[in-house]
Every structure is written in structure tokens, then in C-alpha cells.
C-alpha positions in Angstrom: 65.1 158.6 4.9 65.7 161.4 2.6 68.2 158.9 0.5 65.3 156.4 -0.1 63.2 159.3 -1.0 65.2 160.3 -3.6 66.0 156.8 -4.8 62.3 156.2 -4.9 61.9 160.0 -7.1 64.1 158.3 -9.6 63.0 155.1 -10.1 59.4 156.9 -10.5 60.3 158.6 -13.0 62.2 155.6 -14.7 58.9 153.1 -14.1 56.0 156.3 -15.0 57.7 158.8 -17.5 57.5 157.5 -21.1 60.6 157.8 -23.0 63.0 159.9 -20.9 65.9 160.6 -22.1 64.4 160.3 -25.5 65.3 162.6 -28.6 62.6 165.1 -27.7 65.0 165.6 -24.5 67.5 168.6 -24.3 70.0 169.5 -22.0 71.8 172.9 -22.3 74.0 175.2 -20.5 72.2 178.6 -20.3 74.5 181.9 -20.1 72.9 184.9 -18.7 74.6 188.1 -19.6 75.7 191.0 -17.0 73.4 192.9 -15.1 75.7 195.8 -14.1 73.3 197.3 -12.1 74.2 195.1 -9.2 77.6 194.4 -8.6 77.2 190.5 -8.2 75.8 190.3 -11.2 77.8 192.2 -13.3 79.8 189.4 -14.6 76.7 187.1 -15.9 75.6 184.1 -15.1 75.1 180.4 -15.6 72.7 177.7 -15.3 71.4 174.1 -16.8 68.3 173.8 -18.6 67.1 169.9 -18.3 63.8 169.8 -21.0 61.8 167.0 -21.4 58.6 168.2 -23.3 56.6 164.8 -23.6 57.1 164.2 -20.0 56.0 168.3 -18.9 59.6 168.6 -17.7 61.7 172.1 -18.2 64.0 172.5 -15.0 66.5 175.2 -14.3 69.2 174.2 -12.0 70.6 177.4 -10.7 73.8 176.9 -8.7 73.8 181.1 -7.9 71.7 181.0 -4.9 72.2 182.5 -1.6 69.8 183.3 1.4 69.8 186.7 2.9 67.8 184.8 5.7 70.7 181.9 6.6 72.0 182.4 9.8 75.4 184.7 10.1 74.6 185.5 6.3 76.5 188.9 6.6 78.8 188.0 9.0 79.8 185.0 7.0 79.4 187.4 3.9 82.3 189.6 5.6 84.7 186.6 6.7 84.4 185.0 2.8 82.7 182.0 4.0 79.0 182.6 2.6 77.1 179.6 1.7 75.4 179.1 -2.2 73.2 176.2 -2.7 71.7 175.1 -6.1 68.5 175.3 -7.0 65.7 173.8 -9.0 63.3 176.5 -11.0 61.0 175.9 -13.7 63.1 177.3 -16.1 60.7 179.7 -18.4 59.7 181.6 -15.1 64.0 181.9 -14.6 64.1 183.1 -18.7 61.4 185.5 -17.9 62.9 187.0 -14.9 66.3 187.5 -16.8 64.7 188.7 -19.9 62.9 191.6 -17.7 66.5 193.0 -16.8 67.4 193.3 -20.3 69.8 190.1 -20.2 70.9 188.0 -23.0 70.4 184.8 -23.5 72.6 182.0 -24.7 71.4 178.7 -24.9 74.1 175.9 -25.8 72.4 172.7 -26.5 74.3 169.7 -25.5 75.0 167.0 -28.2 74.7 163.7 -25.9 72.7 160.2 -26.3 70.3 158.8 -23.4 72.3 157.4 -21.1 74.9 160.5 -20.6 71.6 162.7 -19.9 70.5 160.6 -17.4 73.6 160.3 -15.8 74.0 164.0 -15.6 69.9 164.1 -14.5 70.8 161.8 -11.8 73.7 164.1 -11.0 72.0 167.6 -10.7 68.9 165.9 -8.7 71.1 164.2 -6.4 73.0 167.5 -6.4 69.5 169.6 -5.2 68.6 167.4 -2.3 69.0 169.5 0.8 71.9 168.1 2.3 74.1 168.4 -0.6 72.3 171.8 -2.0 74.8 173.8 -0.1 78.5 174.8 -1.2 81.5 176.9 -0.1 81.2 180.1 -2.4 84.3 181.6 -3.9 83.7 184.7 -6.6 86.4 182.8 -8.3 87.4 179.2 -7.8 83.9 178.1 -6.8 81.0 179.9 -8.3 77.6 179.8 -10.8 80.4 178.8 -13.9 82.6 176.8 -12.5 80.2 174.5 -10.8 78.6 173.7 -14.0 82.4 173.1 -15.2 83.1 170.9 -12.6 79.8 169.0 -12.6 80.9 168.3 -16.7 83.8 167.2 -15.3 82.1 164.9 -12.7 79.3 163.3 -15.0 81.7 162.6 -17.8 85.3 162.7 -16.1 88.1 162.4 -19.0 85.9 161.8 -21.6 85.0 165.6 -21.5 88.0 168.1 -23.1 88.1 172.0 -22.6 90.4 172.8 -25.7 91.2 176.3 -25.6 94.1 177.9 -24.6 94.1 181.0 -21.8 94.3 184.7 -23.5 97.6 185.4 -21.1 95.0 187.5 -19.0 95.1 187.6 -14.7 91.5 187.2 -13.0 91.5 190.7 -12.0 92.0 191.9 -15.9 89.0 190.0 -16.5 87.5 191.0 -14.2 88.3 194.5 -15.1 86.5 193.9 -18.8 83.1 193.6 -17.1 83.3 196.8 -14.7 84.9 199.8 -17.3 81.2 201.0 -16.5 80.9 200.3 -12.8 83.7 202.3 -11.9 83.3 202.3 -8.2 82.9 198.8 -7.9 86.2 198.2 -9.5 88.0 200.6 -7.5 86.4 198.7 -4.5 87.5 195.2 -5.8 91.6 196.3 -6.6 91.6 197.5 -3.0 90.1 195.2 -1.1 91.5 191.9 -3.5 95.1 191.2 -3.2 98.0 190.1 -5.4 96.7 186.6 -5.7 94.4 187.4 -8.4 97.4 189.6 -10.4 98.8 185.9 -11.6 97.1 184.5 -15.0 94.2 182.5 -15.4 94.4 179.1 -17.4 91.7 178.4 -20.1 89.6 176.6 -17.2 90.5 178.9 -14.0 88.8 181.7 -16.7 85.4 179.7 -16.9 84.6 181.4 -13.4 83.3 184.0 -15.9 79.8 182.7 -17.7 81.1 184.2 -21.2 84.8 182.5 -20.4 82.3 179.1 -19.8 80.2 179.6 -23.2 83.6 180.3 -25.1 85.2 177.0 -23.9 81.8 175.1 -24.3 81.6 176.2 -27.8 85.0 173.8 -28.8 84.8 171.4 -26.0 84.8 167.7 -27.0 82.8 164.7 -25.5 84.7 161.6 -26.6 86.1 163.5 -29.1 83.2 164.7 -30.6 82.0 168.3 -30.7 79.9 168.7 -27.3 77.6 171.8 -28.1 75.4 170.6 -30.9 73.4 174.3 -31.2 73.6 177.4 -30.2 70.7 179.4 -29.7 70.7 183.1 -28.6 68.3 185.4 -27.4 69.6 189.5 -27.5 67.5 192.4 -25.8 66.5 195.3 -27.5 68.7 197.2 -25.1 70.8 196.7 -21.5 71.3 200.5 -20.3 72.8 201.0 -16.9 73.1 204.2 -15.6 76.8 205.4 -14.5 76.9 208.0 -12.1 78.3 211.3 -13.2 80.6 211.2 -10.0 83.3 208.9 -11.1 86.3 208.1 -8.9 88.3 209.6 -11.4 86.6 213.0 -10.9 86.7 212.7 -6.9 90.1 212.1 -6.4 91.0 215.1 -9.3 89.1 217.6 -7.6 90.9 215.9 -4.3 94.3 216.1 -5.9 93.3 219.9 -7.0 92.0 221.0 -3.2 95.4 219.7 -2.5 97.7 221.8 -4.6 95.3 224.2 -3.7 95.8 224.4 0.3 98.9 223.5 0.3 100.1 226.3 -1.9 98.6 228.6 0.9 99.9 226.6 3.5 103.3 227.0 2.5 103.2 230.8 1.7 100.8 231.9 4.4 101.0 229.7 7.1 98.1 227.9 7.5 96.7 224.7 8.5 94.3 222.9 6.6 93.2 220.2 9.2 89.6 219.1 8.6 90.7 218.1 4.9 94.0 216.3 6.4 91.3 214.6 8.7 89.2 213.4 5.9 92.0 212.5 3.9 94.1 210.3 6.5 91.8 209.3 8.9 89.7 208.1 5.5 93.1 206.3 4.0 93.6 205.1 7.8 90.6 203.0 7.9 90.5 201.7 4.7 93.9 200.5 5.5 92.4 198.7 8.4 89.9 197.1 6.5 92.9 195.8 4.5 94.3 194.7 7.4 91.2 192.7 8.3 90.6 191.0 5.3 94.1 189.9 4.9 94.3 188.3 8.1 90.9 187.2 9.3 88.9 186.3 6.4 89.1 184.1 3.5 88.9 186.4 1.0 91.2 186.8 -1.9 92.7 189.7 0.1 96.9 188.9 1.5 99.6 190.5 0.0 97.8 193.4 -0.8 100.1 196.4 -1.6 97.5 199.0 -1.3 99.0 199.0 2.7 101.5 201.3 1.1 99.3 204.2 0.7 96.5 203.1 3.0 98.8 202.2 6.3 96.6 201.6 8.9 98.3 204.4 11.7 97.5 207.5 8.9 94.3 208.2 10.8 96.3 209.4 13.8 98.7 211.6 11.5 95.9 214.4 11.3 95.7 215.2 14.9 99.5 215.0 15.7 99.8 217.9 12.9 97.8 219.9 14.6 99.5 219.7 17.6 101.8 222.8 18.6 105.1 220.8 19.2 106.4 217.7 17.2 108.8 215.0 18.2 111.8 214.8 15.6 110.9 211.2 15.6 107.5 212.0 14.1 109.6 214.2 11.0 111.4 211.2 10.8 108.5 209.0 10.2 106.7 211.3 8.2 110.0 212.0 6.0 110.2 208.3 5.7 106.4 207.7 5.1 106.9 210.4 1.9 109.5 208.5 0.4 107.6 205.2 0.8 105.1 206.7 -1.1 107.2 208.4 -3.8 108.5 204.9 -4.3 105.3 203.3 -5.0 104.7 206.1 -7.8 108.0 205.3 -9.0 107.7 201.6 -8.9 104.2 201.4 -9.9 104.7 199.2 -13.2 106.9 196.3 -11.6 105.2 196.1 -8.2 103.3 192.2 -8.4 99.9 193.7 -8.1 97.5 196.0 -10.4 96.4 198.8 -8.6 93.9 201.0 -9.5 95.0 203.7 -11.4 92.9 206.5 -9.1 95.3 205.4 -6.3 98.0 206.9 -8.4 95.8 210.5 -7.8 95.1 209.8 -4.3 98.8 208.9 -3.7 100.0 212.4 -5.0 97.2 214.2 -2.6 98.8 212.4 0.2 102.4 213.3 -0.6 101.6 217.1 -1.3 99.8 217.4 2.1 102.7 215.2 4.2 105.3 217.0 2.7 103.4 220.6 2.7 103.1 220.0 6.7 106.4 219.0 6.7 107.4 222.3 5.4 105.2 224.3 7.9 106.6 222.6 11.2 110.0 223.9 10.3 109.2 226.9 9.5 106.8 227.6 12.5 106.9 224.7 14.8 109.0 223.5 17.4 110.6 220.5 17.0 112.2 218.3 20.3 114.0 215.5 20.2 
């Protein structure tokens, strides 16, 4: 029923709209720049502008949607199988919405005769209808960019070339170029995401970024013939986003400092620091269990993720076996062991297949100074059985 609906859409407009397709019709990929003051939106976004002015017609097809409201929306969110659809806006009301947070706006106008617009009008209609509206979201291999990549791909198959080469950089150091500001979202991303987004993007696994999309637009070929006739751009008088003061940089110094701090005392006084050691493990602990998670029961970019090596999922018992009065030698052992692990990582920091974040570094070198600190306190005041 809803296929002859559809069918019947089109031919109405065929039969009733005078000269569609004409000259007076554009259609134009519309980049929207970041908006860092949400995270899912600080890497920009894409649409397609359909505009038919003698026929009233000026459609935004926004492939960026999701629905707070679907059922399982955040459980879904959490195992990485959250549902986008595309949508179909009246596209002044979407410019007006994106010009009141300060966005740019880049308008490439397609150079393409009648019959390649309908075809891709056909497409993105079709696309709309509600049971194909809905898709398999993935921040990187399926989002708002490269569904418009891929529908260019669909409408016009190999007649459509993306020229450009790669620029030799991984997803996550693009990534990185849209979150120097957003620092705690970035640290957040390198922990959670694992190596699989450490290997480098090819000029079209890049498009998942809207700019990366407007860059490779602006020398793609249709039939060998430039495919973005004009380029209009609309710039904001400013795009301020406010970074807090409390960087993760700054946290994890004054961390690191407390650290050299207590343990200095520890080791000449004799005494135990354990509430810090219980925010510091048990915190490391559980974010190693998230890790844990993610890796194995979501579908999220998240295995092989070395950040196990600081965060190990058992540090949030460690705490509470130092301040026990005895120790097992097998616990030194582990502990001994658990140092070295770490002092490796420092050590082997540039050649290990993943980019951590660099605050890890200054986390790691807390950890070690209070693991080896207690260390150093159990032998001197503790017994130890084996």
C-alpha cells in the first residue's frame, strides 16, 4: 500500500508540477560546521538541499536524525546499535536553526542536467518513506557524510569519481582536529575507542567528516566533468564555545602532584593514604570495566583497546587489600609485576598500535608512584606470608 502511494506521489508530481527538473532546479550538498558545544555535533554536519522555486519546492533531506523516544534508544545507544533515519525538512527552517548556533554554511551546488536530478529526487524520496527511513548508525563508516557519499555513489554508480588522495591521517587524528577544544570529550573517545581507528583513512573512509565530504566534492567528477558547479558559503559573525577552566590536563597534574606528595610522607613517615588510593584504583578499576564491556558486548569501535594496561579491571580491589594489616607474597608479586607492566607502557608508549591520550601518560605515573610507594611501606612495616 505504501509502495503504490509513493509511486502515485511521483507520478503526481511528474503529471501536475510544471517543468521539474528544469534550470530553475538546484540540487546541492549543504555542510554544516561544528557545533562544539555538543559532542555529537562537534564534527559538523551534512545534508541535501532539493530546490525547485517555480514548483514551491525547497527540501532538506537530513540523514542525522535519531529519536530519544524509539524504543531501547539508550540501551541500543550503549551496545552501538542506535538507529538514524533520514528526514525530510523544509530546508530554510533547517538554515535557520543552524544559523542560530553560529554554524557555517556551505552550500555546493551540483552541476547535473534533468534527468540525473530526478533520478537522485526519486532516490532520496524513496529513501524517506518509512520503511526505508531507518539505518544502522556508525560515528564512522555509516553516518550524516557518508550517506550522502554513498547515495552519489548509488544514483550515479561509476560515473561519479572522488579524486583526492588521503592526507596519511588515522580516524582518530581527525578526529582529534575537531576536539583540541573539547578536551574532555577527546579524552573520553581515546579511552573508550580502540586500535581500530589508529589505522589510516583513505580519501573516501575520511568523508565520514562533513569538511573531509566538501573537500572531496569540490574535485569530484560526474562523467568526467567537474561535479560542483558553485560554491556558496555562508560564515557567522562568530562560533564561541566555552571550555571549562578544569581541563584534564590540569586534573591529572594536580593528581600526579597529590601523588608525589603523599607518597613522599608515606615513605618517610609511615603512613597510609587510602581514601586517595580508593579514588584512584577503584576509579581506574571501573573504567577498565567499561573497557571490558565495550570490547566484548557492544559494537562499538572499542577491541584491542590498550588502555586495559593502566585501567585493568581488578585495580578497584587493590585499595582495600593495602589496607589490610598482612599481605600475601603473592599479592607483592602481582603488584611488583603490575609496576613493571606499567613502566613498560611509558616506555613503549610511541610504538604501541594505538594513540593514547597523552593525560594517560600523567595518570600512569600517579599509579606507579602510589603502587610502588605501598610497596615500600609493606616491607618496611607489614608482614608478609607466603
Amino acid at each position: 500500500m505504501v509502495n503504490k502511494f509513493f509511486t502515485f506521489f511521483l507520478v503526481f508530481i511528474l503529471i501536475n508540477f510544471k517543468s521539474f527538473g528544469s534550470n530553475s532546479t538546484q540540487v546541492s550538498v549543504i555542510t554544516i560546521g561544528p557545533y562544539e558545544n555538543e559532542l555529537y555535533s562537534a564534527f559538523g554536519h551534512s545534508g541535501i538541499r532539493f530546490w525547485d522555486p517555480s514548483n514551491g519546492i525547497d527540501y532538506f533531506y537530513n540523514y542525522g536524525i535519531f529519536d530519544f523516544d524509539q524504543p531501547n534508544f539508550y540501551l541500543n545507544f550503549l551496545h552501538g546499535k542506535l538507529l538514524y533515519k533520514v528526514g525530510k525538512y523544509n530546508y530554510k527552517s533547517a538554515e535557520a536553526f543552524y544559523k542560530s548556533q553560529n554554524r557555517f554554511i556551505k552550500e555546493q551546488i551540483l552541476d547535473i542536467d534533468d534527468n540525473d536530478k530526478m533520478l537522485l529526487f526519486k532516490y532520496l524520496e524513496k529513501n524517506v518513506q518509512p520503511e526505508n527511513s531507518t539505518y544502522l548508525y556508525n560515528y564512522i563508516f555509516n553516518n550524516c557524510a557518508t550517506k550522502i557519499r554513498d547515495v552519489l555513489f548509488s544514483v550515479f554508480q561509476e560515473r561519479v569519481e572522488f579524486k583526492s588522495e588521503g592526507e596519511g591521517m588515522s580516524f582518530r587524528g581527525l578526529m582529534d582536529l575537531y576536539l583540541k577544544k573539547n578536551q574532555w570529550g577527546d579524552l573520553g573517545i581515546d579511552i573508550c575507542l580502540g586500535s581500530s581507528i589508529d589505522v589510516e583513512a583513505s580519501n573516501l573512509d575520511q568523508m565520514y567528516l562533513p569538511d573531509y565530504l566538501f573537500t572531496g566534492l569540490e574535485i569530484a567528477t560526474l562523467d568526467n566533468k567537474k561535479l560542483v558547479n558553485e560554491t556558496l558559503t555562508y560564515i557567522p559573525d562568530y562560533n564561541e564555545y566555552k571550555q571549562s577552566i578544569f581541563s584534564p590536563k590540569l586534573i591529572f597534574i594536580i593528581i600526579l602532584l597529590i601523588s608525589i606528595y603523599i607518597s613522599f610522607r608515606q615513605i618517610k613517615y609511615g603512613l597510609k593514604y587510602k581514601y586517595f588510593d580508593l579514588i584512584l584504583f577503584c576509579g581506574s578499576g571501573l573504567i577498565g570495566l567499561l573497557i571490558i564491556y565495550l570490547w566484548g558486548f557492544t559494537d562499538h569501535l572499542s577491541k584491542n583497546n590498550f588502555n586495559i594496561l593502566w585501567a585493568f579491571p581488578i585495580n578497584f580491589i587493590l585499595p582495600f587489600l593495602f589496607a589490610r594489616e598482612t599481605h600475601k607474597k603473592w599479592f607483592i608479586i602481582y603488584v611488583i609485576f603490575y609496576i613493571a607492566v606499567l613502566i613498560s607502557l611509558l616506555i613503549l608508549w610511541n610504538f604501541i598500535p594505538q594513540n593514547l591520550n597523552q593525560n594517560v601518560l600523567i595518570i600512569t605515573l600517579s599509579m606507579i608512584l602510589r603502587l610502588a610507594s605501598n610497596i615500600i611501606y609493606i616491607n618496611r612495616n607489614e608482614i608478609i606470608y607466603s
